[in-house]
C-alpha positions as CSV (number, residue, x, y, z in Angstrom):
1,X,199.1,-103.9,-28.5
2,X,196.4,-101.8,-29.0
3,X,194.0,-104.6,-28.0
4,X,195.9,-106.0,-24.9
5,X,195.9,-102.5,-23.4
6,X,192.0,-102.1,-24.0
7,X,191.4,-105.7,-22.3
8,X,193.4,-104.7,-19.7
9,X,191.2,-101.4,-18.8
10,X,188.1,-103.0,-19.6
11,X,189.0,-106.3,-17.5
12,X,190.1,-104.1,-14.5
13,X,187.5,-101.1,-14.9
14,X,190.0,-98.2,-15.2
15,X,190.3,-95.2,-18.2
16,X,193.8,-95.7,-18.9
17,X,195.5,-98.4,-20.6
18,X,198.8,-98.9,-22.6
19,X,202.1,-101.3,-23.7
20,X,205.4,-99.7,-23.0
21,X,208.2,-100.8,-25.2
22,X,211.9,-101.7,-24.2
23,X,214.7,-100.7,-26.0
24,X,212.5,-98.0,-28.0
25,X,210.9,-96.6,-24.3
26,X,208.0,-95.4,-26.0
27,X,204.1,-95.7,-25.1
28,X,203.4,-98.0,-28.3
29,X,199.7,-99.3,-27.5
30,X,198.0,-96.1,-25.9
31,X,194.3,-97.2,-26.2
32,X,193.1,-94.3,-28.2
33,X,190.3,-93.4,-25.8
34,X,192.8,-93.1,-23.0
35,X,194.8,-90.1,-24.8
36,X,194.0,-88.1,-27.7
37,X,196.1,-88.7,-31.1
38,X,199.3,-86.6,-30.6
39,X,199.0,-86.3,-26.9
40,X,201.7,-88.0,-24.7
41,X,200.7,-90.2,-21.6
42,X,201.3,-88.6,-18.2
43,X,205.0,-88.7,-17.4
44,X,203.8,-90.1,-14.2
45,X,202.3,-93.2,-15.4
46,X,205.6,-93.8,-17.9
47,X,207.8,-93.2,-14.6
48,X,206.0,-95.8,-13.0
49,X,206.5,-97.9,-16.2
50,X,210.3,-97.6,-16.1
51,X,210.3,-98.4,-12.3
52,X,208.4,-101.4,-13.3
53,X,211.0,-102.7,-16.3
54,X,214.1,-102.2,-14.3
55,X,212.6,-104.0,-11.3
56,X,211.5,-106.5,-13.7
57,X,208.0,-107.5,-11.3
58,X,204.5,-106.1,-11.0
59,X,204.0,-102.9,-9.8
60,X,200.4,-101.5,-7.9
61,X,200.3,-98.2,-6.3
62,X,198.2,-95.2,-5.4
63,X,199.8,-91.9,-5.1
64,X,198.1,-89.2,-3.0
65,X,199.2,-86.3,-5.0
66,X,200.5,-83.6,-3.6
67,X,203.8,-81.5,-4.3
68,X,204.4,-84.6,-6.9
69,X,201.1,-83.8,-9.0
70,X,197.5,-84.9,-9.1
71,X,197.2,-87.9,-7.6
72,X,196.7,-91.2,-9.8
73,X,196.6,-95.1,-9.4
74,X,199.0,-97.3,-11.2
75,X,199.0,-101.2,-12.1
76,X,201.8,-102.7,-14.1
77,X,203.4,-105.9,-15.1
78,X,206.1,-106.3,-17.1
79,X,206.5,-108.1,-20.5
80,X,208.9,-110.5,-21.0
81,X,210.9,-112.7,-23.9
82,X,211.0,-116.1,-24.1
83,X,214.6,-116.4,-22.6
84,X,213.7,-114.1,-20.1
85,X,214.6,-110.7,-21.8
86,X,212.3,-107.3,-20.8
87,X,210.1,-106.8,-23.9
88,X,207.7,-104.1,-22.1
89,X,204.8,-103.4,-19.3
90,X,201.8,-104.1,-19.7
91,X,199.9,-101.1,-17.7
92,X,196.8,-99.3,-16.1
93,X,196.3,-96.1,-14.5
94,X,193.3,-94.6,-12.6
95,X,193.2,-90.7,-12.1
96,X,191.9,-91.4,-9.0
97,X,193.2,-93.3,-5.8
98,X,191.8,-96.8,-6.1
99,X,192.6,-100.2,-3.8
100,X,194.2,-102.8,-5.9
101,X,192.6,-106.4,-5.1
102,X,193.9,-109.8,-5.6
103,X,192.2,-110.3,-8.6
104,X,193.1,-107.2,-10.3
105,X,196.8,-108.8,-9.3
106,X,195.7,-111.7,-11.2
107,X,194.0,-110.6,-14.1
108,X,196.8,-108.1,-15.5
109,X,199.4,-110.6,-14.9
110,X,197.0,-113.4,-16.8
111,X,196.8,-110.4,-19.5
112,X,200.8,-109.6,-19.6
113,X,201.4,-113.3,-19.7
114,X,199.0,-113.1,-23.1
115,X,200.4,-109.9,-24.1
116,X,204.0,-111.1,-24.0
117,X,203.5,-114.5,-26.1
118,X,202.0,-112.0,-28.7
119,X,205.4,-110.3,-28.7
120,X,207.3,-113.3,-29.0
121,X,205.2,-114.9,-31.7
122,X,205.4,-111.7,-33.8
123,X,209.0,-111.5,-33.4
124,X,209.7,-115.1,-35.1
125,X,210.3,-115.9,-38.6
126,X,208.0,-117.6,-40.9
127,X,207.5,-120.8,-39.7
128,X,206.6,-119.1,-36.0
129,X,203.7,-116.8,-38.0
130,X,202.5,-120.3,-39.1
131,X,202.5,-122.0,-35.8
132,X,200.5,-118.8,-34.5
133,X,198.0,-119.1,-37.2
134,X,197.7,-122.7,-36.0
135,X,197.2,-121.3,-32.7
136,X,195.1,-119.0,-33.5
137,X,192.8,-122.1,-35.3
138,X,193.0,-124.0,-32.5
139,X,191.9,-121.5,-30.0
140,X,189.1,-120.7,-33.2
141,X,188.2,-124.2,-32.0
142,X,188.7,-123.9,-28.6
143,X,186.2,-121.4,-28.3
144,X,183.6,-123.1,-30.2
145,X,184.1,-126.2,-28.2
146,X,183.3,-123.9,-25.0
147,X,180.3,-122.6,-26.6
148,X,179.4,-126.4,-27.0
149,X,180.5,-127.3,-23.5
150,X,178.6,-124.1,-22.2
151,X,175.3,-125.1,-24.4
152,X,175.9,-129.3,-22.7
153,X,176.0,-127.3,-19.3
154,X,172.9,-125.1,-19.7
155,X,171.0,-128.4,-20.9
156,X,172.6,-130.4,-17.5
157,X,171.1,-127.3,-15.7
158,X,167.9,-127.6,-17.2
159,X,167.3,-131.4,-16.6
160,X,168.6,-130.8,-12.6
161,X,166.0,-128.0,-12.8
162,X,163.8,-130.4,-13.9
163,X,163.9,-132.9,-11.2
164,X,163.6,-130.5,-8.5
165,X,161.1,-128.1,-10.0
166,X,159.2,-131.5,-11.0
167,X,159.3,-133.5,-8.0
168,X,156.7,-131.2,-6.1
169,X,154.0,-130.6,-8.3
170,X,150.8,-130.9,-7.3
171,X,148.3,-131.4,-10.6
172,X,148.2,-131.6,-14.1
173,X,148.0,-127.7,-14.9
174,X,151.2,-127.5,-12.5
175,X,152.9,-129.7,-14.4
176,X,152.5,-128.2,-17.8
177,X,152.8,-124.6,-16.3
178,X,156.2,-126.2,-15.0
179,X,157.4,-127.6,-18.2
180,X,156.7,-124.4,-20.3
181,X,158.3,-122.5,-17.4
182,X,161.5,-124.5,-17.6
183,X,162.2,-125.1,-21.7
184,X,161.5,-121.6,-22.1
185,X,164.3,-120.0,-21.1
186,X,166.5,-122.7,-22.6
187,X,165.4,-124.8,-25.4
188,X,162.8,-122.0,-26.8
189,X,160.4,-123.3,-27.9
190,X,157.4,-121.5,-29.9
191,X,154.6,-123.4,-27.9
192,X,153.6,-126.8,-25.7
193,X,151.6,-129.4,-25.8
194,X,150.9,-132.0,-23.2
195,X,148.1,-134.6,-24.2
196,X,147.1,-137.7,-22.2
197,X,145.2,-140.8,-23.2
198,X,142.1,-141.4,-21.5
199,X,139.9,-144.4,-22.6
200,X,141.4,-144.7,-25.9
201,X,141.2,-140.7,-26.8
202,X,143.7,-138.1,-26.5
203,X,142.9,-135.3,-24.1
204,X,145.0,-131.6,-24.0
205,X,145.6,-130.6,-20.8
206,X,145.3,-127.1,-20.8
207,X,147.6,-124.2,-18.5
208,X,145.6,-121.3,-16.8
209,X,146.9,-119.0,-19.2
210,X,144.9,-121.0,-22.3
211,X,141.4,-119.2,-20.8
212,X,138.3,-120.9,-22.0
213,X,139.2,-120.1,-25.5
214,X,140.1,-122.4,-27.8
215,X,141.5,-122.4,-31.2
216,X,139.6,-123.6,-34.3
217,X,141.0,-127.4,-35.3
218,X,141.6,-128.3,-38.7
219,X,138.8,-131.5,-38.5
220,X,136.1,-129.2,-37.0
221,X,135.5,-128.2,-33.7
222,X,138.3,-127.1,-31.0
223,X,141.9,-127.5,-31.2
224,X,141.2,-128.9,-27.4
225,X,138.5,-131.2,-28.2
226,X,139.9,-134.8,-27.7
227,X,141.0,-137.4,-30.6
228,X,141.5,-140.9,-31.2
229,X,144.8,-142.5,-30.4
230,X,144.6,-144.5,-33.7
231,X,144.4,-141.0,-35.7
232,X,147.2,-139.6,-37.9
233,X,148.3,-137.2,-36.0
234,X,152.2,-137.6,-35.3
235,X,151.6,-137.3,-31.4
236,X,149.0,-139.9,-31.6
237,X,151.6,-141.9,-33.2
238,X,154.4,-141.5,-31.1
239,X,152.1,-142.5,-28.2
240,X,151.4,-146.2,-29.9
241,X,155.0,-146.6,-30.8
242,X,156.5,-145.3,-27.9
243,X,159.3,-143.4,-29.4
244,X,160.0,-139.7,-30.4
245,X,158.8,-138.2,-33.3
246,X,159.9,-134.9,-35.0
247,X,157.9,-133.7,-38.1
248,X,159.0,-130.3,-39.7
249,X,156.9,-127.9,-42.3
250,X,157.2,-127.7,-44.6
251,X,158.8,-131.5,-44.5
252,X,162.5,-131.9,-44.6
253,X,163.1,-135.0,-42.9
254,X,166.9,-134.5,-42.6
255,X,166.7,-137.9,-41.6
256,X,163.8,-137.6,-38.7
257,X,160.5,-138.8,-38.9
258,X,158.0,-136.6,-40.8
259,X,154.4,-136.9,-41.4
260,X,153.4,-136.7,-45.3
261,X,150.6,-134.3,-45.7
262,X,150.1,-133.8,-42.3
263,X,153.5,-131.5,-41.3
264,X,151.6,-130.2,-37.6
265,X,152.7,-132.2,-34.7
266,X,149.1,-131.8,-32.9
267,X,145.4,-130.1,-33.0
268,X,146.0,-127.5,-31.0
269,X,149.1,-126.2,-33.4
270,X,146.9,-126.2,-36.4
271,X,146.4,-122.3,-36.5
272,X,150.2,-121.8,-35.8
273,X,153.3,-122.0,-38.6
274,X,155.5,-123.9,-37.1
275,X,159.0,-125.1,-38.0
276,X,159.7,-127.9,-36.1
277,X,158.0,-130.1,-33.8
278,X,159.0,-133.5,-31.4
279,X,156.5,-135.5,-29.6
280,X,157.8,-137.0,-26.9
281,X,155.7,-139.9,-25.4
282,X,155.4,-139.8,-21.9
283,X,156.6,-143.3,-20.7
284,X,154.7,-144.4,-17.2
285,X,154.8,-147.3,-14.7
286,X,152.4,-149.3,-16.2
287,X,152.7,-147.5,-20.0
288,X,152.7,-144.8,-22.1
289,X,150.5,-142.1,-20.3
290,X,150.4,-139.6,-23.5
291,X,153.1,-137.0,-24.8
292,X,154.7,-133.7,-24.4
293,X,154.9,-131.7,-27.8
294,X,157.3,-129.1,-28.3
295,X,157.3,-126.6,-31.1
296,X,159.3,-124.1,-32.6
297,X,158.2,-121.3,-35.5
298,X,161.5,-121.9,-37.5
299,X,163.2,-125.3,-38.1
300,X,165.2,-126.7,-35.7
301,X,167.7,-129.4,-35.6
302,X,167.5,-132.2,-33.1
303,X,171.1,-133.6,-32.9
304,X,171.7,-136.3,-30.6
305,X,172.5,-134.6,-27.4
306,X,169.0,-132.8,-28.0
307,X,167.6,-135.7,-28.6
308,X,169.1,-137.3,-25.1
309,X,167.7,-134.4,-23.1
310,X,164.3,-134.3,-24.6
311,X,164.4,-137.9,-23.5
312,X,165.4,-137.1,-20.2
313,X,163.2,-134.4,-19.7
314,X,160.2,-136.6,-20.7
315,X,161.1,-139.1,-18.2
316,X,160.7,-136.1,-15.4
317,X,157.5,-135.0,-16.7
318,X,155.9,-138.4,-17.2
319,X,156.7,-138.9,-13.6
320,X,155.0,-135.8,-12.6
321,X,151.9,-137.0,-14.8
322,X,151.7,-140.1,-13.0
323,X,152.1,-138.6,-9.7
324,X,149.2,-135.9,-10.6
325,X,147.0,-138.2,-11.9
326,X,147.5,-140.5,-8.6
327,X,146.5,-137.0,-6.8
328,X,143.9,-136.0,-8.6
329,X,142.4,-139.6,-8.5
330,X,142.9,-138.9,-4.6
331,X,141.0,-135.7,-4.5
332,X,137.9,-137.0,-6.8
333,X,138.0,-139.8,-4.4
334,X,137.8,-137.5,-1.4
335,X,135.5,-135.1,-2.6
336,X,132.9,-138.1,-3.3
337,X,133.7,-139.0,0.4
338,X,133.2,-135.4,1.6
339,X,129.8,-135.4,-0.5
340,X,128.8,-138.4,1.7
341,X,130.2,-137.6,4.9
342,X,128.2,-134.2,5.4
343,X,124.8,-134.5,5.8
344,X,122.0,-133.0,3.7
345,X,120.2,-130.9,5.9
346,X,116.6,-131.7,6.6
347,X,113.8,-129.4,6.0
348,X,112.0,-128.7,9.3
349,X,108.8,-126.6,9.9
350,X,109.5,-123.6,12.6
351,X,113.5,-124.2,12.0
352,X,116.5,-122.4,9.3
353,X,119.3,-124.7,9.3
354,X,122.4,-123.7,8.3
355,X,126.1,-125.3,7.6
356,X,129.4,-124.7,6.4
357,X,132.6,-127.1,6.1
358,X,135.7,-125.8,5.5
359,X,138.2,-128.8,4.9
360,X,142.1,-128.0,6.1
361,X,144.3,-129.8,3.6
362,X,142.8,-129.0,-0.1
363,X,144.7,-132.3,-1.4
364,X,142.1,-134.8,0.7
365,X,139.4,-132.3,0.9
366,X,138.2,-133.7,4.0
367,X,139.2,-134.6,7.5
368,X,137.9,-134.9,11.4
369,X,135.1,-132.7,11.6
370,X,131.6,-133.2,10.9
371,X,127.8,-131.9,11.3
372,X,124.8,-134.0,11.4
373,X,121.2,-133.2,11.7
374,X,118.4,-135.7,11.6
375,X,114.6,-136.5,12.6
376,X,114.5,-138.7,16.0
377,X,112.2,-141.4,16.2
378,X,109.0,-141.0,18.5
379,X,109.5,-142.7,21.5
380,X,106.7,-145.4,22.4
381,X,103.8,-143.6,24.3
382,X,104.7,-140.1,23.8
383,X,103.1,-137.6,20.7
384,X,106.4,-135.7,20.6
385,X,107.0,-135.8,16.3
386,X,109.2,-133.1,15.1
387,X,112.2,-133.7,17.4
388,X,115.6,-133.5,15.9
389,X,119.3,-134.5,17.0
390,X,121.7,-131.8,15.8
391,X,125.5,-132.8,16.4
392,X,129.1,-131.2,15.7
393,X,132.1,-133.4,16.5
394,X,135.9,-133.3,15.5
395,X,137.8,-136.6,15.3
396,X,141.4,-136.0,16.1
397,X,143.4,-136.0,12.8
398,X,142.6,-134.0,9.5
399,X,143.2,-136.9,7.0
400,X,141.4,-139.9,5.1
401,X,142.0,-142.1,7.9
402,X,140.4,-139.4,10.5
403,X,137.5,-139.0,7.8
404,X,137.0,-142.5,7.8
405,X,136.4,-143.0,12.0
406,X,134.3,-140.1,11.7
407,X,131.6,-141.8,9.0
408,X,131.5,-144.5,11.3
409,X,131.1,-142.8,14.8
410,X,128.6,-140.6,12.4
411,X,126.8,-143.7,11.9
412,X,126.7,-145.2,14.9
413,X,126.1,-142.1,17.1
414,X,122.8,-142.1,14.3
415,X,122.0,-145.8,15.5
416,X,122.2,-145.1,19.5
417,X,119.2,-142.2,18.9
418,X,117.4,-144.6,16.6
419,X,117.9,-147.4,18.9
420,X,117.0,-145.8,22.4
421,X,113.8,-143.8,21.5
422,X,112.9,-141.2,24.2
423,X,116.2,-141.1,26.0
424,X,118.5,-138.0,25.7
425,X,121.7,-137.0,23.8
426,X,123.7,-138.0,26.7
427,X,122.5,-141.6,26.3
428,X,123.1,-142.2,23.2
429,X,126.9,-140.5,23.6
430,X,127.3,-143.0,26.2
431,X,126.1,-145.8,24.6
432,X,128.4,-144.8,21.2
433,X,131.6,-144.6,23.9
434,X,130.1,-148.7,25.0
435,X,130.5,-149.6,21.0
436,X,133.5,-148.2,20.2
437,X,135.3,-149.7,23.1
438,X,133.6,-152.8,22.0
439,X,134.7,-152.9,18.2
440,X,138.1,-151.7,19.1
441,X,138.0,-148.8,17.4
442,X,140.1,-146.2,18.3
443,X,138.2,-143.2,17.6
444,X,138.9,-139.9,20.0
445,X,138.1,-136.2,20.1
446,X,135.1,-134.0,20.9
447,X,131.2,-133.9,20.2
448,X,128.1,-132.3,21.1
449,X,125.4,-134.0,20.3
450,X,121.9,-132.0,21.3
451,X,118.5,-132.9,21.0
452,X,115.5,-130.0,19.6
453,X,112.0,-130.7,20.4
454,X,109.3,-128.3,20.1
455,X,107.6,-126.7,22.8
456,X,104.5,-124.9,22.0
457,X,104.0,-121.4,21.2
458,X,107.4,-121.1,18.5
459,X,109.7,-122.2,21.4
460,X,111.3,-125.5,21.1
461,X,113.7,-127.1,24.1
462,X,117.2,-127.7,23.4
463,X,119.0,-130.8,25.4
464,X,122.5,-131.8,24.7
465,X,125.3,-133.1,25.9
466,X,129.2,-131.8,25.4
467,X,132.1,-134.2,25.4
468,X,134.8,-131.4,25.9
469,X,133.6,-129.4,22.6
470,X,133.9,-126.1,22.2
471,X,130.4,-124.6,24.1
472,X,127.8,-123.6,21.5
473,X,126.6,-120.1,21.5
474,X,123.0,-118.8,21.7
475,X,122.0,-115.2,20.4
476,X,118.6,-114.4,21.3
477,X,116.4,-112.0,19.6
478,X,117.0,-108.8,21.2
479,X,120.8,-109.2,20.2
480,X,122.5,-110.9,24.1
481,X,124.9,-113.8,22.9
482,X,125.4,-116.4,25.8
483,X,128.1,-119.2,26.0
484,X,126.5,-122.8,26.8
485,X,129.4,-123.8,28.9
486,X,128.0,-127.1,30.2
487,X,130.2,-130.0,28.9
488,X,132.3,-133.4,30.5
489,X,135.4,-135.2,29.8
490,X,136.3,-135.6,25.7
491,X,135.9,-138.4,23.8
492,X,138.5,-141.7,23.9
493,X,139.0,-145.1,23.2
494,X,141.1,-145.5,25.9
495,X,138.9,-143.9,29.0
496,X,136.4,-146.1,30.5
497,X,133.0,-145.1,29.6
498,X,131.1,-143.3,32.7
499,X,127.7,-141.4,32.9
500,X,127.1,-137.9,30.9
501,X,125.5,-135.3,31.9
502,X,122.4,-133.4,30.3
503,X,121.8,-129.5,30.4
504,X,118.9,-127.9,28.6
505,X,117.7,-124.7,28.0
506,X,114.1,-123.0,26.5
507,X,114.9,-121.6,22.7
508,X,112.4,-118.4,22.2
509,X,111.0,-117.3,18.6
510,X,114.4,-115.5,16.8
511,X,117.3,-117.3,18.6
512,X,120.2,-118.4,16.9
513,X,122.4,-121.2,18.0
514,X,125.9,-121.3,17.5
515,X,127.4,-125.0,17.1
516,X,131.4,-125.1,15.5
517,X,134.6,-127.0,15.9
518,X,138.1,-125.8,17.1
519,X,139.6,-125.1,13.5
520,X,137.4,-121.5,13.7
521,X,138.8,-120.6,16.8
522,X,142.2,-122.2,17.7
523,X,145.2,-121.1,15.9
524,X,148.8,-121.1,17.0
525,X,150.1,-118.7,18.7
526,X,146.5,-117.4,19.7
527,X,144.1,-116.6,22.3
528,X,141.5,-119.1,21.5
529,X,139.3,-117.2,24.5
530,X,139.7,-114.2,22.2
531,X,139.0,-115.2,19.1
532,X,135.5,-116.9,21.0
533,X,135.0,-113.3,22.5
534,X,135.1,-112.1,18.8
535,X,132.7,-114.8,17.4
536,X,130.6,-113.8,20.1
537,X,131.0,-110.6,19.0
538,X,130.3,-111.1,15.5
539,X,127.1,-113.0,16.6
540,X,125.5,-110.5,18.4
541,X,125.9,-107.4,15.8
542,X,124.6,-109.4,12.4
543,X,121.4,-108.0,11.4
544,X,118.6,-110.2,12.0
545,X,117.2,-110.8,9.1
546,X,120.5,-111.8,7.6
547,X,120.6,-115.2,5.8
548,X,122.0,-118.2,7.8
549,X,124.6,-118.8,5.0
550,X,125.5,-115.3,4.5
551,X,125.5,-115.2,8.4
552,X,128.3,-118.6,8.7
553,X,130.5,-117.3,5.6
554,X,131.0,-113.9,7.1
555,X,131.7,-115.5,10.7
556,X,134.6,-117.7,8.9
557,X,135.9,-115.1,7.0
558,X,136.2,-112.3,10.2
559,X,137.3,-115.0,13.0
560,X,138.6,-118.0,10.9
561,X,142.9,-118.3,10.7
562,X,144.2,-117.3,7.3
563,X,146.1,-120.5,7.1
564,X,143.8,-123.8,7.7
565,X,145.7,-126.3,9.6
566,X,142.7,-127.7,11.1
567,X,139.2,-128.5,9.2
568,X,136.4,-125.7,10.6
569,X,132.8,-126.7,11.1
570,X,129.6,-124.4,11.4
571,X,126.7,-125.0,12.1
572,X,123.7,-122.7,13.0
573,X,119.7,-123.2,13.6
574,X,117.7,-120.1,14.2
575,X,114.2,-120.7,15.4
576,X,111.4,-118.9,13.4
577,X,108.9,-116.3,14.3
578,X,105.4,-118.2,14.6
């Protein structure tokens, strides 16, 4: 009774708890924190009990107090027989008022209806005792079979945790932080291991949290070195023979696969004691891509529902391999493309140059915009050597397909100055409109492309033409910044090509010009007239001796949005003291 009446106050948070008896009316399982040995229960609370047996149904109250006595809460529900008979009440009291919910209703009921098979059972003769000890067995079992069903539910919660926490990853470090992240608060392992083959080796691919330190292997040299596929090692193994492999050590096969004198699972657990290990191999599209290892310091068994959700959980992580690996390929295959895309910049007597490319999706790397500075021919007729075309542009789109229409208007803006000597930037714009509409290529967006020739004396003339790009800023030596606001229509395949104009303007010894694309200055939300007043800004108080890179890093950091949804160009050329 005892323990029914310490459920009960524990189950519904209250101090007081106790069974009262029918015929003997008596307080028999007082819970012996409630009242002290000796000490009778309030003959409040044992009122309440006898209202509760002769009305023979649950009972919840609060009483106020008052000219009665302090005041008190009360819960009760009686006990009965199995032909219906009043065996007791099941009861709680609170010495202070309390509101009584629906599940307190519920859960002392649930407990009475307990409490009074109890009485019954212990009531019966011999043969009843045995059928409770039965009972009693089978709910023995019944619990163990929930602790089973409860361990088979964690383990479904840790493979649907593994197909959402999987499904988004976005390298290979992400998807072994993800793993150890998810098997850690479940299957416990000791340590992890994911390896992946690359041209017939074995590669570990390492987590952040690994540093640059690596452990001392057995064979020599790192425990993150590579190793052959064909070696000994059981994860090498379970890679060529596509199946799971669990090695123990010391060994103890206990019918699993072990590895005779060679009880560690991989290199990098060679300075580690470890129990138990299972290589899992890491099935892919097109084959097996490599294996996940986990390990634990003390042996553990593998049964076969373990066994089923390593599988699973390899399946998850072998797809988030393949998709890495497809991304990463991507990246390596876009930052070659960046690497050709922007120009080397040329070295030119009397000139800094100066450029900086900030790309706005770091999966492709590179998008839209570009810079370009090169040497123009000499025209026929003229001495004028030195000249150089200097361009900014933004093709619409920050992707691989808008990085790919910029290389070629790139190109072919290059081929209209090489091709039409002498003439100016607004030329060869129009003549790259003519080809594009020509080829059908449906390129659009904004340029300025300029031409810098020198002029005699450290001055050099600047000529260029805008297609509805941001204007260029010029900060002259003695610190005044000036908008070149001169431009025409933008850039698109589907406008007919018309004549451009040409503006130029006299660049003195210690100018800077300013050339940059949207992604600096447009963000949503924003001013973009603002955030040019505070390039302007910015331009005009940097020291002038400051280095042009220093000079476009600090511009990108101050005026720049935090979060790049559009690729950023700058570009600057300061003309030299003499």
């Amino acid at each position: 009774m005892n323990r029914f009446a310490r459920l009960a106050t524990r189950l519904l948070a209250v101090p007081l708890g106790l069974v009262w008896l029918e015929p003997a009316a008596e307080a028999a399982g007082a819970v012996p924190e409630c009242w002290p040995a000796g000490v009778a229960p309030d003959p409040a609370v044992l009122a309440c009990c006898r209202q509760v047996a002769e009305d023979g149904r649950p009972r919840f109250l609060s009483h106020a107090g008052g000219g009665d006595g302090p005041p008190f809460a009360f819960g009760g529900v009686p006990l009965v027989g199995g032909s219906g008979e009043l065996l007791g009440v099941l009861a709680v009291a609170d010495r202070d008022l309390r509101t009584w919910s629906e599940d307190d209703v519920r859960d002392l009921s649930d407990l009475a209806a307990a409490c009074s098979a109890q009485m019954r059972m212990r009531s019966r003769s011999e043969t009843v005792r045995q059928a409770r000890e039965a009972a009693e067995d089978a709910a023995h079992a019944a619990a163990g079979e929930a602790t089973r069903a409860h361990e088979l539910l964690s383990r479904s919660e840790l493979l649907l945790r593994a197909s959402e926490d999987l499904a988004d990853t976005s390298g290979l470090e992400d998807v072994r932080r993800r793993v150890g992240d998810l098997v850690s608060g479940d299957l416990k392992p000791a340590r992890i291991d994911l390896v992946l083959v690359r041209q017939g080796m074995l590669h570990h691919v390492l987590s952040p949290a690994d540093g640059d330190c690596a452990a001392p292997g057995a064979a020599g040299g790192t425990a993150t070195e590579a190793f052959p596929l064909g070696s000994d090692w059981p994860v090498a193994r379970a890679v060529r023979e596509n199946r799971m492999i669990v090695v123990h050590a010391p060994p103890e096969s206990d019918g699993a696969d072990t590895a005779d004198g060679l009880p560690l699972a991989t290199p990098a657990f060679d300075t580690l004691d470890h129990g138990t290990a299972a290589c899992l191999p890491l099935r892919g599209t097109h084959g097996t891509l490599g294996a996940l290892v986990l390990g634990w310091d003390a042996p553990y068994r593998i049964g076969v529902d373990e066994r089923a959700v390593l599988t699973t959980l390899a399946g998850y992580t072998a797809q988030a391999v393949e998709r890495a690996l497809h991304l990463d390929e991507r990246v390596t295959v876009a930052q070659q493309l960046q690497r050709g895309m922007l120009t080397e910049l040329p070295e030119v007597p009397g000139l800094e140059l100066s450029a900086l490319y900030r790309p706005a999706g770091q999966d492709d790397m590179v998008g839209g915009d570009w810079y370009d500075a090169y040497p123009l021919p000499v025209a026929p007729g003229t001495d004028a050597a030195g000249a150089l075309a200097l361009t900014v542009g933004d093709i619409t789109g920050h992707d691989m397909r808008a990085a790919s229409l910029m290389g070629q208007v790139r190109s072919m803006l290059r081929q209209a100055d090489h091709d039409h000597p002498g003439d100016g930037p607004d030329q060869a714009l129009g003549a790259l409109e003519r080809a594009c509409r020509r080829l059908h290529l449906p390129a659009s967006g904004t340029a300025l492309h300029a031409h810098l020739t020198p002029a005699g004396a450290g001055h050099w003339l600047l000529r260029w033409s805008n297609a509805g790009h941001p204007a260029p800023l010029l900060a002259t030596a003695d610190g005044a910044v000036e908008s070149l606001t001169e431009h025409d229509v933008l850039l698109h395949h589907a406008l007919e090509p018309g004549p451009r104009t040409c503006a130029g303007r006299s660049l003195a010894p210690g100018s800077t010009l300013l050339l940059y694309t949207d992604g600096l200055v447009e963000e949503p939300g924003g001013d973009i007239e603002d955030n040019v007043g505070r390039l302007a800004h910015r331009l005009a108080t940097a020291p002038p001796d400051v280095a042009l890179d220093v000079l476009l890093r600090s511009l990108l950091d101050a005026v720049a949005p935090r979060d790049a949804r559009d690729d950023a160009v700058l570009f600057a050329v300061r003309i030299c003291a003499p």
